[in-house]
C-alpha positions as CSV (number, residue, x, y, z in Angstrom):
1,X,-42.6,-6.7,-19.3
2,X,-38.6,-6.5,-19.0
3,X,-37.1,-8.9,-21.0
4,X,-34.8,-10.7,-18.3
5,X,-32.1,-12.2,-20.8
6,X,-31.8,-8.9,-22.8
7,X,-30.8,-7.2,-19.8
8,X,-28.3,-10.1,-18.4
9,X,-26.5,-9.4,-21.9
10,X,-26.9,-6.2,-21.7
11,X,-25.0,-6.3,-18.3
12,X,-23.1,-8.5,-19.5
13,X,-21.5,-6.9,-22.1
14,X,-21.3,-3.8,-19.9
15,X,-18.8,-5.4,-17.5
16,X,-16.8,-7.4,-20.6
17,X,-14.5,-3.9,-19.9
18,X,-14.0,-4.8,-16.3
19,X,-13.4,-8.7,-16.9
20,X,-10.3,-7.7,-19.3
21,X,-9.0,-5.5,-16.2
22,X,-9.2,-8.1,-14.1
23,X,-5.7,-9.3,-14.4
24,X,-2.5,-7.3,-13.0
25,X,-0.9,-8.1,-15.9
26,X,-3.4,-6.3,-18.5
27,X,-3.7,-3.5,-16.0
28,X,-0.2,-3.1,-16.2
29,X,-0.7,-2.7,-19.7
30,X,-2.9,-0.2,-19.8
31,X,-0.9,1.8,-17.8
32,X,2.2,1.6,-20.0
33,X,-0.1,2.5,-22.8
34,X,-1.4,5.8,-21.3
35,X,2.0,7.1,-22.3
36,X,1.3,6.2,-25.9
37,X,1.9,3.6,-28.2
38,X,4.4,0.2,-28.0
39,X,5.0,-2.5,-29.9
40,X,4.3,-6.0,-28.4
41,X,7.9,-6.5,-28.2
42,X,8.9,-3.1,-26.1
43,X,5.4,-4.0,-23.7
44,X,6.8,-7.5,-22.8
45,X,10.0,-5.9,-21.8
46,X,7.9,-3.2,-19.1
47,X,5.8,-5.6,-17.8
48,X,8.5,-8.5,-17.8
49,X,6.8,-11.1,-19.4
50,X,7.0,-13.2,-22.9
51,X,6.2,-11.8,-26.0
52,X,3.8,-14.9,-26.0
53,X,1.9,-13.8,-23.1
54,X,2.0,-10.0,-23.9
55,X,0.4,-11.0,-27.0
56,X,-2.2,-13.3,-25.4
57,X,-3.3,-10.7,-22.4
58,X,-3.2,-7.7,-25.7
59,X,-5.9,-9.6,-27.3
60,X,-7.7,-9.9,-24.6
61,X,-8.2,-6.4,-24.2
62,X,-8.6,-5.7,-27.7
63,X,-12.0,-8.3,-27.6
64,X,-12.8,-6.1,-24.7
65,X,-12.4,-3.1,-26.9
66,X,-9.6,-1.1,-24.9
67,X,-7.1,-1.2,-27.2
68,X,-6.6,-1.0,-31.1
69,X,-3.9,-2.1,-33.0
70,X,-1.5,-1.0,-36.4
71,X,1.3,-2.8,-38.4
72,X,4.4,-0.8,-38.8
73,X,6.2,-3.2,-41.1
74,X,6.8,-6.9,-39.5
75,X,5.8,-5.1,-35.8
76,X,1.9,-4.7,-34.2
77,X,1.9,-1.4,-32.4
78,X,-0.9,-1.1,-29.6
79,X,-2.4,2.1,-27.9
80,X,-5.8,2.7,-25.7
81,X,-8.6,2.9,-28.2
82,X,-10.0,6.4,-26.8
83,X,-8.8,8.7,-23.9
84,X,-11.9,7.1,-21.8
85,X,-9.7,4.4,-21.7
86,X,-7.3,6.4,-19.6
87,X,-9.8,7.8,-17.6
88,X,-11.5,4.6,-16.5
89,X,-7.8,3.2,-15.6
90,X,-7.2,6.3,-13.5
91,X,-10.7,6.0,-12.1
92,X,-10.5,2.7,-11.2
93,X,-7.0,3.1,-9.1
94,X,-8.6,6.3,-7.4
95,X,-11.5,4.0,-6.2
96,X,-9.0,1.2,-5.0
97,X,-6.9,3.5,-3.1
98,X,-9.8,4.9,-1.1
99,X,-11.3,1.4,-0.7
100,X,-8.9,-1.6,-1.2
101,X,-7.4,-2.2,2.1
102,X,-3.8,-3.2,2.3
103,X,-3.5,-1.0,-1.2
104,X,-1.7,1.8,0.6
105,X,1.1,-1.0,2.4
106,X,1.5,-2.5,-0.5
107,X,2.2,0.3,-3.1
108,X,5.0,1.7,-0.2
109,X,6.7,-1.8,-0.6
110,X,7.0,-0.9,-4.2
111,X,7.8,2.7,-4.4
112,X,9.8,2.9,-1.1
113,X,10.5,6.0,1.6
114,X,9.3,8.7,-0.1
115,X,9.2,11.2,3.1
116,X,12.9,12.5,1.8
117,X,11.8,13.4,-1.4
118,X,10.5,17.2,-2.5
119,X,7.6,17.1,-4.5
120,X,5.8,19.8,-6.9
121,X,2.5,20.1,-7.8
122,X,0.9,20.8,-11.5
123,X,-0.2,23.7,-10.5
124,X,3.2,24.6,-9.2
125,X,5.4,23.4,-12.0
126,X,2.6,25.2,-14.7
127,X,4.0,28.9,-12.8
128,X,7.6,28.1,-12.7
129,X,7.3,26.9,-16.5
130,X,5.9,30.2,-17.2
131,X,8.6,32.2,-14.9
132,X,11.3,30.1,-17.3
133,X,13.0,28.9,-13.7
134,X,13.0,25.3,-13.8
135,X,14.2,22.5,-15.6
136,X,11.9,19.8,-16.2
137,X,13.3,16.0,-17.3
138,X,10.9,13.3,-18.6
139,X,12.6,10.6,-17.3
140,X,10.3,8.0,-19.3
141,X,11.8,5.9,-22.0
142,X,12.3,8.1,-25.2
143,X,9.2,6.8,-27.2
144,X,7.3,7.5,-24.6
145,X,8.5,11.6,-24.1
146,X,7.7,11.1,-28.3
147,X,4.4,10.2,-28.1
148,X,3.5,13.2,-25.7
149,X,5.5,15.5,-23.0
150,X,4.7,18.2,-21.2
151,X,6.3,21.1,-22.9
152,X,9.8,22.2,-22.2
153,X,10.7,19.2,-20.9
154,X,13.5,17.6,-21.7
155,X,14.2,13.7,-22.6
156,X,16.5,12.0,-20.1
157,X,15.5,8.5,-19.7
158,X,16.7,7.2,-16.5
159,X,18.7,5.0,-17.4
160,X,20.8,7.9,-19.5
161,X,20.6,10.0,-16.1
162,X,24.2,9.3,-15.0
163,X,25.8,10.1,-18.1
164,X,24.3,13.3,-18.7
165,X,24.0,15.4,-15.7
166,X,27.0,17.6,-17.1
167,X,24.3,18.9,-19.6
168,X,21.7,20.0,-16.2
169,X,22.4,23.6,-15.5
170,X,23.7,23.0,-12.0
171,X,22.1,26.1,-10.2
172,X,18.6,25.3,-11.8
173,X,15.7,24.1,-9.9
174,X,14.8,20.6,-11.6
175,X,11.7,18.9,-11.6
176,X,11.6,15.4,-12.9
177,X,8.4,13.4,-14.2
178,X,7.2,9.6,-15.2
179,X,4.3,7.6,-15.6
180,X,2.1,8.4,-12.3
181,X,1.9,8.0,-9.1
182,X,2.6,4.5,-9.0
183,X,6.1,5.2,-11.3
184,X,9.6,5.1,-9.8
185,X,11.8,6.4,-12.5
186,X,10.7,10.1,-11.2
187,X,12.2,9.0,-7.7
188,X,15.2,7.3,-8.7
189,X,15.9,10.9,-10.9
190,X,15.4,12.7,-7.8
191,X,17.7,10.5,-5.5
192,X,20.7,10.7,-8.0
193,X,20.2,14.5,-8.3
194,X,20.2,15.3,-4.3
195,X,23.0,12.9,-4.2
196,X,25.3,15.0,-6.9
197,X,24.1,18.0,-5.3
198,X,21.0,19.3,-7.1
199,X,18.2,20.8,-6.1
200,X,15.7,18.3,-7.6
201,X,11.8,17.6,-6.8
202,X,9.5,15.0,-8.4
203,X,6.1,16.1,-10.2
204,X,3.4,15.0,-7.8
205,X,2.2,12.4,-10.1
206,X,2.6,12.3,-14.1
207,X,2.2,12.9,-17.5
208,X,-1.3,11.6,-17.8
209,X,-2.6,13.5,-15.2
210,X,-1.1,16.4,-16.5
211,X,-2.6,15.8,-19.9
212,X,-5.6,15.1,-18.5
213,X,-5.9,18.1,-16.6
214,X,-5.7,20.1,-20.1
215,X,-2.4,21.6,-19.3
216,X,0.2,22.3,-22.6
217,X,1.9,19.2,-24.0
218,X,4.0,18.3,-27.0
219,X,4.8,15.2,-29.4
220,X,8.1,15.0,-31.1
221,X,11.6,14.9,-30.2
């Protein structure tokens, strides 16, 4: 006969991963963290919070096994414990945006119109990367584009975008990329380019889903 508590811990323990998701904040996290590693400090900054409570909602999902930690002299560094971590974040935001109702009104709040905006797919941007007739900007913060890129892209982190469109070959096509789907740095890039005159689309979603799909990346500057 089944042995009722062992499999009410058993179930338990099972959704311990779920429980530390269960919080906007460490979902937030997690998200930042599929670009790579931060320290505690640089994470508080993205999700706009203490270094107090980034600390308190990191250990929280490193109990729950998501996340594992190093010391780089007086700094912790954090990144996802194993790309299923990535997965089941991506997984989890493809279920709620078939099934959570409101999801859909709420995410346009955040992101804005983005009817005027061209858009490229992977499969698209893979073939003009191969033709060598597009420029392609990661417009994620520089540690970030460090920790991984797609190849031949170049780091301009949005808020540099300004300042260096002098350097963007002016009769290129250019492609600019972020974090996802949910990321607006991609759309502000995109904005600024139509408005100086560029021909400019956003990638249709990011770099993890282009690293997930197994298409060529690079680390380093």
């Amino acid at each position: 006969m089944a042995d009722h508590a062992a499999k009410a811990a058993l179930f338990d323990a099972l959704a311990e991963c779920a429980k530390a998701l269960a919080n906007g904040r460490r979902a937030e996290l997690i998200d930042v963290l599929a670009q790579g590693e931060r320290s505690v400090e640089d994470l508080a900054l993205e999700i706009d919070q203490t270094v107090a409570n980034t600390s308190q909602h990191l250990q929280r999902l490193l109990r729950a096994g998501l996340v594992r930690t190093r010391r780089g002299g007086t700094r912790i560094f954090y990144e996802l414990s194993s790309p299923l971590v990535s997965t089941l974040w991506r997984t989890m935001r493809r279920v709620a945006e078939e099934h959570v109702e409101g999801l859909e009104q709420l995410a346009a709040a955040y992101v804005g119109d983005r009817s005027g905006l061209d858009t490229m797919t992977r499969d698209e941007l893979r073939e003009r990367l191969r033709a060598g007739d597009v420029v392609v900007l990661d417009v994620r913060p520089s540690a970030e584009y460090s920790a991984g890129h797609i190849r031949g892209a170049f780091s301009v982190p949005i808020g540099d975008l300004r300042a260096r469109l002098e350097d963007i070959d002016s009769g290129a096509r250019v492609v600019a990329y972020c974090r996802g789907s949910y990321c607006v740095y991609a759309d502000e890039a995109v904005r600024l380019l139509n408005e100086a005159g560029r021909d400019a689309a956003r990638l249709e979603d990011g770099f993890p889903e282009w690293a997930s799909a197994r298409l060529p990346v690079a680390r380093g500057v």
